[in-house]
GURO-67288 format. One record per residue (C-alpha): x negated, y, z; residue number from 1. Coordinates in steps of 0.02 Angstrom, whole numbers. Layout:
N
<rec c1="X" c2="Y" c3="Z" num="NUM"/>
...
***
This chain:
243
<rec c1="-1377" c2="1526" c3="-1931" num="1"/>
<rec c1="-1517" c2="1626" c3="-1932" num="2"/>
<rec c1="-1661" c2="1685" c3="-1811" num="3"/>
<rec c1="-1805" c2="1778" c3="-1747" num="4"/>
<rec c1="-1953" c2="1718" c3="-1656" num="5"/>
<rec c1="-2108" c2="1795" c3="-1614" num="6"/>
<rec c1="-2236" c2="1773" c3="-1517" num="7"/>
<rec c1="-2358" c2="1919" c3="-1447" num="8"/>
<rec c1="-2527" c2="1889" c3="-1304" num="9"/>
<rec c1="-2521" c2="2044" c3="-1194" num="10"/>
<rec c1="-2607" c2="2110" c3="-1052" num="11"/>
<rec c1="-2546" c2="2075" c3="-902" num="12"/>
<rec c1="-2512" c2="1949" c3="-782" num="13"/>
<rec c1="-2339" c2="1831" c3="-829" num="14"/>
<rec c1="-2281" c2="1902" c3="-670" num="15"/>
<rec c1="-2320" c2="2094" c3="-736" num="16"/>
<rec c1="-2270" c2="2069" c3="-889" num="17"/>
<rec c1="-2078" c2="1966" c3="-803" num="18"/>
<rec c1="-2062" c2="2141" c3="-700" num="19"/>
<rec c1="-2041" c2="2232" c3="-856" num="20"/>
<rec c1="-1937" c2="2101" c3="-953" num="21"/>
<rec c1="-1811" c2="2062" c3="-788" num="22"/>
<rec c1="-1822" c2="2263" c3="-696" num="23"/>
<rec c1="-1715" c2="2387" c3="-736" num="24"/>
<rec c1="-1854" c2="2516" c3="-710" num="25"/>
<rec c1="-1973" c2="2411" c3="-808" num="26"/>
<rec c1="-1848" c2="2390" c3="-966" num="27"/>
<rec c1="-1845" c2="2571" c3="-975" num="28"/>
<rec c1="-2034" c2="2601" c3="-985" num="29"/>
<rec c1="-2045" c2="2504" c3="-1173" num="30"/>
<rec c1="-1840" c2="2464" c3="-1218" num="31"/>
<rec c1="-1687" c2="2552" c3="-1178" num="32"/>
<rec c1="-1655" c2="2735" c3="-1115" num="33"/>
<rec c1="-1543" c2="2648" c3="-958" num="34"/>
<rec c1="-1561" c2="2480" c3="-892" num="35"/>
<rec c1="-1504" c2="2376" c3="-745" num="36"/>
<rec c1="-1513" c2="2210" c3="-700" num="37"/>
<rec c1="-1448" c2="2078" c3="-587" num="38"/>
<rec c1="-1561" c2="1939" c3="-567" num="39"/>
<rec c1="-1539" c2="1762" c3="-541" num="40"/>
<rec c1="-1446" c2="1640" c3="-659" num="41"/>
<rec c1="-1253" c2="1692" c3="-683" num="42"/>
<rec c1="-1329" c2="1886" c3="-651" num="43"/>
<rec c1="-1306" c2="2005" c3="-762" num="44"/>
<rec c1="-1414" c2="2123" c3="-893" num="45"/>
<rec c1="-1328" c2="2291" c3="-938" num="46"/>
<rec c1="-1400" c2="2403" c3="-1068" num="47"/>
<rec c1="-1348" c2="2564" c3="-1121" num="48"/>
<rec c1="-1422" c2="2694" c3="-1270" num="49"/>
<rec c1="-1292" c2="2793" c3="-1258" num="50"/>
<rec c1="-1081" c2="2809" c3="-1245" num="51"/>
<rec c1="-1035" c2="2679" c3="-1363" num="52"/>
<rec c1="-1200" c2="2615" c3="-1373" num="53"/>
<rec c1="-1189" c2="2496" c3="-1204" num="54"/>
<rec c1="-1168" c2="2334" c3="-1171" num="55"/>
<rec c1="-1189" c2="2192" c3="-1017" num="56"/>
<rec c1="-1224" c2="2007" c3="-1044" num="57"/>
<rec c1="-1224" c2="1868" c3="-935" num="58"/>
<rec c1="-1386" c2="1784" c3="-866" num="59"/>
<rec c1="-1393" c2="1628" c3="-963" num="60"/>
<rec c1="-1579" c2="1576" c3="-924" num="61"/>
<rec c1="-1678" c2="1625" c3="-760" num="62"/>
<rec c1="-1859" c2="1539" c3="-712" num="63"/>
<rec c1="-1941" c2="1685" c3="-620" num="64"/>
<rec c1="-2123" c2="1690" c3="-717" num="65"/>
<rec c1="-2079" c2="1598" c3="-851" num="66"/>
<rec c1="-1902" c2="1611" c3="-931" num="67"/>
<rec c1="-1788" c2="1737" c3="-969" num="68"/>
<rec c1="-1611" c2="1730" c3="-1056" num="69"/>
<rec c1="-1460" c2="1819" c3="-1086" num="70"/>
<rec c1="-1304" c2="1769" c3="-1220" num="71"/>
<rec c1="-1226" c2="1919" c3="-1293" num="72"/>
<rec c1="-1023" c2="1936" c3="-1312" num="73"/>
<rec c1="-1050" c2="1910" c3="-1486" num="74"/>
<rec c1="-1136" c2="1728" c3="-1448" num="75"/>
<rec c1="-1297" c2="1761" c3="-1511" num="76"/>
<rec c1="-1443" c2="1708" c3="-1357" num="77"/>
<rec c1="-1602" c2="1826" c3="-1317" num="78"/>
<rec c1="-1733" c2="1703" c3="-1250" num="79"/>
<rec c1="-1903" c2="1763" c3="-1179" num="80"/>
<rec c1="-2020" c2="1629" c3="-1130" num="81"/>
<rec c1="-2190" c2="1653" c3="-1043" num="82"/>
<rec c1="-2371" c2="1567" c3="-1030" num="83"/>
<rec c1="-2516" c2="1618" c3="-965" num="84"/>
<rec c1="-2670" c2="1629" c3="-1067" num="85"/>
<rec c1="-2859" c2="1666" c3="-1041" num="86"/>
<rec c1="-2920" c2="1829" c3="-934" num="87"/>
<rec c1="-2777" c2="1861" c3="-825" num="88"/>
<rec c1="-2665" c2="1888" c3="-993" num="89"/>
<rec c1="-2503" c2="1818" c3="-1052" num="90"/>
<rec c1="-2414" c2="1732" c3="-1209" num="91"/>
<rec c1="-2237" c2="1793" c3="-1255" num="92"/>
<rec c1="-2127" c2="1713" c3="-1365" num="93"/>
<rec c1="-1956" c2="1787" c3="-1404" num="94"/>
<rec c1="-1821" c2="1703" c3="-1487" num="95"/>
<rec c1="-1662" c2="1791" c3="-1544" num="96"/>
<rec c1="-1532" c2="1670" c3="-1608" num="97"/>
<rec c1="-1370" c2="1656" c3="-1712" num="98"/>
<rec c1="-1358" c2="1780" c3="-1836" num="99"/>
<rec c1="-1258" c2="1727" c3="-1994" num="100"/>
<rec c1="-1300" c2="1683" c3="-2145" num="101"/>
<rec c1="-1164" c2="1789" c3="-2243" num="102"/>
<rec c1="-1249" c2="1941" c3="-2333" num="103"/>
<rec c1="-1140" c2="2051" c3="-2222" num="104"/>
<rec c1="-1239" c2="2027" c3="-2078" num="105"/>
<rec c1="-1406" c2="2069" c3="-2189" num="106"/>
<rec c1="-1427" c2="2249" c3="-2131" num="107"/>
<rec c1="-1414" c2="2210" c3="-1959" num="108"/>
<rec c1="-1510" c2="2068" c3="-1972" num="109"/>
<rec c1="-1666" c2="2176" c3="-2047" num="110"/>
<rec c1="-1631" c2="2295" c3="-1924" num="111"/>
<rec c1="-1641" c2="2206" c3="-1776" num="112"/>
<rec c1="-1813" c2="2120" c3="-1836" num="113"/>
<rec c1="-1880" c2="2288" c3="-1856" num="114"/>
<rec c1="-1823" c2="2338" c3="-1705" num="115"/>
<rec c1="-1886" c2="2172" c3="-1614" num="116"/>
<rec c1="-2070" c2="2217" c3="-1686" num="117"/>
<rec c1="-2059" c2="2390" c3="-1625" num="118"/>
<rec c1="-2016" c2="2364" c3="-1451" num="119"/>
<rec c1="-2155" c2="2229" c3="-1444" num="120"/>
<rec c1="-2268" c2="2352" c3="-1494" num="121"/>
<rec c1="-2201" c2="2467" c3="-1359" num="122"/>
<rec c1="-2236" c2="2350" c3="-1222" num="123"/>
<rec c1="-2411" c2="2299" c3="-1273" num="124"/>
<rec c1="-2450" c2="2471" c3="-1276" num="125"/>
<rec c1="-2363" c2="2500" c3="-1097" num="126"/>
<rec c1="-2459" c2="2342" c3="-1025" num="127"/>
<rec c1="-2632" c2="2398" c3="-1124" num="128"/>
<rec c1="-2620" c2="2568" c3="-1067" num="129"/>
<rec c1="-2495" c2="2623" c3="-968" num="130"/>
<rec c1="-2473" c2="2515" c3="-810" num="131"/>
<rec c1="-2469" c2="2616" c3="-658" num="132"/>
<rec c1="-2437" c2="2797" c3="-741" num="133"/>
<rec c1="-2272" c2="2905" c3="-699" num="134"/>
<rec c1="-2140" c2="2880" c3="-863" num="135"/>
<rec c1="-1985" c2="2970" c3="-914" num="136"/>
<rec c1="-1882" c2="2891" c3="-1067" num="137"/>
<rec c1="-1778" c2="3020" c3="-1173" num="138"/>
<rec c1="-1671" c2="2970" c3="-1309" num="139"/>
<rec c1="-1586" c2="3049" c3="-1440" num="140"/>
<rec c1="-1443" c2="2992" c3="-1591" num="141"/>
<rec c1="-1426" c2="3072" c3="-1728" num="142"/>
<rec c1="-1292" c2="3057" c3="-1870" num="143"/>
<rec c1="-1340" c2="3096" c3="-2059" num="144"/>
<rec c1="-1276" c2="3094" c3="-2227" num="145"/>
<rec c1="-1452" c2="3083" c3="-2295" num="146"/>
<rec c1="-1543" c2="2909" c3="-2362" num="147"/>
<rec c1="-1656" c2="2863" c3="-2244" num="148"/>
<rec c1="-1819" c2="2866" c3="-2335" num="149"/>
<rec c1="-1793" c2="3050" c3="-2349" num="150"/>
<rec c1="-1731" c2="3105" c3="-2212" num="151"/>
<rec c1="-1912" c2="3016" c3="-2120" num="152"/>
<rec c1="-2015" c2="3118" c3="-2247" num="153"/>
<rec c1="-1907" c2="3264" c3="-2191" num="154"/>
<rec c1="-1932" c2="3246" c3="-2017" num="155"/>
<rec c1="-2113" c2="3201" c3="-2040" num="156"/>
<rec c1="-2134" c2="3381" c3="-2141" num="157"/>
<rec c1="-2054" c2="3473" c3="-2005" num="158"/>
<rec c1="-2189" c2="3394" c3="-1869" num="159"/>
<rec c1="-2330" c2="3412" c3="-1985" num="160"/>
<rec c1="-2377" c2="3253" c3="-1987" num="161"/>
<rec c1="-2524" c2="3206" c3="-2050" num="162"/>
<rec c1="-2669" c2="3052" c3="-2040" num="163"/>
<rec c1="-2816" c2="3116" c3="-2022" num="164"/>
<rec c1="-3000" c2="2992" c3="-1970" num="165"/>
<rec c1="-2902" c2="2831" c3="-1934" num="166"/>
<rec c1="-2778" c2="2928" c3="-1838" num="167"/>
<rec c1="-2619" c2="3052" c3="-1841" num="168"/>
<rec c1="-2587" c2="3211" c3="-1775" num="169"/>
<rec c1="-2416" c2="3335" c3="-1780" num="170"/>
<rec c1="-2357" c2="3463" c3="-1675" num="171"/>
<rec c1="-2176" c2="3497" c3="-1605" num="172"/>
<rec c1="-2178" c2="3688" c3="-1598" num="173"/>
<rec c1="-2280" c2="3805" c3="-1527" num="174"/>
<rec c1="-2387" c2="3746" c3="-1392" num="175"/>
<rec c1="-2346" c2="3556" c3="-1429" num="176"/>
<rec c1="-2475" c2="3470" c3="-1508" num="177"/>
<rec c1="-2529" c2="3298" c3="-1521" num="178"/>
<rec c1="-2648" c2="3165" c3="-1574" num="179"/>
<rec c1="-2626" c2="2995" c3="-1545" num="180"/>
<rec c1="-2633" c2="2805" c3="-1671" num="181"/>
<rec c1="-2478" c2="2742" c3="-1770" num="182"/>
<rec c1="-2438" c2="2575" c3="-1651" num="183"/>
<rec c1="-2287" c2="2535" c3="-1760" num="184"/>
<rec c1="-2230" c2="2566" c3="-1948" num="185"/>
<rec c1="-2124" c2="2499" c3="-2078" num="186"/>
<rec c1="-2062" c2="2586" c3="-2213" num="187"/>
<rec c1="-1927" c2="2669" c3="-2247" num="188"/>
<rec c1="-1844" c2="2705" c3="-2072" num="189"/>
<rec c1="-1988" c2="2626" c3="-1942" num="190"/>
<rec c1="-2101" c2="2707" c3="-1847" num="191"/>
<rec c1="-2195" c2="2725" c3="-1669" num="192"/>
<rec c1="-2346" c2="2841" c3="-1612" num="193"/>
<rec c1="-2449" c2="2888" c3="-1473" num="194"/>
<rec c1="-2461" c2="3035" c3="-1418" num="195"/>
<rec c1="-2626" c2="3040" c3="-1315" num="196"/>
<rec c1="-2600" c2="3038" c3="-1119" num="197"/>
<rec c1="-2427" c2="3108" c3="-1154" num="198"/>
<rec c1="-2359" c2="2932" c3="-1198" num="199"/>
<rec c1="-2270" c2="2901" c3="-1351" num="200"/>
<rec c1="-2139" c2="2939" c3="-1491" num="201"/>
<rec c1="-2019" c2="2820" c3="-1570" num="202"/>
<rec c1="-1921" c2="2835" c3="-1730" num="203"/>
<rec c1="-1779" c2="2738" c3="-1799" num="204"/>
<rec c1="-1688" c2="2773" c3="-1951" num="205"/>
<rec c1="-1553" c2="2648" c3="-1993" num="206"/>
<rec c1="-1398" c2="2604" c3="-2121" num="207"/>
<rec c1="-1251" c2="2630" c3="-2016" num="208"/>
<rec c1="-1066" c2="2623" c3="-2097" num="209"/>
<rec c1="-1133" c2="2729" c3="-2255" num="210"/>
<rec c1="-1228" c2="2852" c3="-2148" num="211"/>
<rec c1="-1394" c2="2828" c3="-2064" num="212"/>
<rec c1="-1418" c2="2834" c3="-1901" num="213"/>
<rec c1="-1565" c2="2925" c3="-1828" num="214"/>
<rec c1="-1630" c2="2869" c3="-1638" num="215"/>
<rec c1="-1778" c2="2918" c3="-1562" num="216"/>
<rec c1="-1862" c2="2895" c3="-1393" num="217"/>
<rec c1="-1995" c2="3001" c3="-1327" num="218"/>
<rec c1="-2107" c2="2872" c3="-1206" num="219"/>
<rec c1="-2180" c2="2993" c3="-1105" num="220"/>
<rec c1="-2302" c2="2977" c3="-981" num="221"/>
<rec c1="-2406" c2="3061" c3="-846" num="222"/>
<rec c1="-2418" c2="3258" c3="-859" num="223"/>
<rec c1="-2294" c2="3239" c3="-987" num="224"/>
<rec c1="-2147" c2="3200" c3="-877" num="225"/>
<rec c1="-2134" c2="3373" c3="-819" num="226"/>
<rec c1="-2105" c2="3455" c3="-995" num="227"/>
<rec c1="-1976" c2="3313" c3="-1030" num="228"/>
<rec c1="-1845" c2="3462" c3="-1064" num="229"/>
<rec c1="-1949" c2="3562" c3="-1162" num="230"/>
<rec c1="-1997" c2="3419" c3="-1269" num="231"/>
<rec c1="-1820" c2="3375" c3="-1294" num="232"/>
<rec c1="-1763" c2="3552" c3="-1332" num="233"/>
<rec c1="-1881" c2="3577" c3="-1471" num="234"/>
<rec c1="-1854" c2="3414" c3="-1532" num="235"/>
<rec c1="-1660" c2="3435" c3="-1540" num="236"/>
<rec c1="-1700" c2="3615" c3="-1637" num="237"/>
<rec c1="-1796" c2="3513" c3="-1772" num="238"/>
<rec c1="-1652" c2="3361" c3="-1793" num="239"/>
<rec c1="-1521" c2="3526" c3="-1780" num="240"/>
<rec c1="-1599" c2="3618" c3="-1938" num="241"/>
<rec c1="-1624" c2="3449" c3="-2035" num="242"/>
<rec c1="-1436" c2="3394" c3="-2026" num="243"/>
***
């Protein structure tokens, strides 16, 4: 079998950063769109991106502060263990187990690395500088014919995207601007972004059945949360005219 471990020092207390691994409301600040959880072992995790995109696993590991388990139907076990390290901040290591060794299971095995690596990403940035600030998560699928390599550069032409003095900056329409750092990419089909004090912008572009699936997640964050619809309604206009 094959699996995934990796191991990330973050800012925040073990008990900070176990609100955000084991709380529904916390999970949705750096992972899924819709979480809920309940605790204790023999409890229950139940994520959901989406009709036909949700799932709920038994508790298979619970030692409040320090470890965190679940085994999905398909047998494979999510582990997240915790230590505390110098200046109030904590080591996680995350361990995602029993993936096959056939080449069938390659794709999915990439993408759920990349994935993995992404959401780390999102919760460092969440603990580093987000603690304590108002948050809205909204998600989007999309469905295209198109390889995913160009279908990102198409969706990065329609933003404007461009990298400018160590950073980014694109624009979602009129009046939607941004600036922010790149916290995330691998190419073709990974990428995350700041967008100032509005939060931040993930994009996924995955092989899925011979089309590629297109998921994003706009973190946002302060201000922000009160143009969540407008966001989203330009956004959808952009995805619309690309497919």
């Amino acid at each position: 079998m094959r699996n995934f471990e990796f191991q990330v020092e973050l800012d925040g207390t073990a008990e900070e950063v176990w609100q955000l691994l084991t709380e529904g409301e916390g999970i949705t600040r750096w992972f899924a769109p819709e979480a809920r959880v309940t605790p204790g072992l023999g409890g229950t995790v139940r994520l959901s991106w989406g009709p036909g995109m949700e799932g709920e696993a038994p508790i298979t590991g619970w030692e409040p502060g320090q470890r965190f388990e679940w085994t999905e139907s398909s047998g494979r076990v999510i582990t997240f263990t915790l230590a505390a390290a110098d200046g109030g901040r904590t080591v996680l290591r995350l361990v995602h187990s029993g993936f096959g060794m056939d080449g069938s299971f390659d794709n999915e095995f990439d993408s759920t690395g990349n994935g993995w690596r992404s959401f780390l990403a999102m919760l460092a940035w969440d603990l580093r500088a987000e603690r304590g600030r108002a948050w809205r998560h909204v998600f989007r699928m999309q469905m295209g014919e198109r390889d995913r390599g160009e279908w990102q550069a198409a969706v990065l032409r329609a933003l404007a995207f461009a990298r400018e003095d160590g950073g980014i900056s694109w624009r979602l329409g009129d009046g939607l601007s941004f600036r922010g750092e790149v916290l995330f990419e691998r190419e073709p089909g990974y990428l995350i972004v700041t967008l100032g004090s509005a939060g931040a912008f993930a994009l996924f572009l995955e092989p899925c059945g011979g089309t590629t699936a297109l998921t994003s997640s706009w973190m946002l964050r302060g201000e922000a949360v009160a143009r969540a619809e407008e966001i989203d309604t330009a956004w959808g206009a952009i995805l619309q005219a690309l497919t």
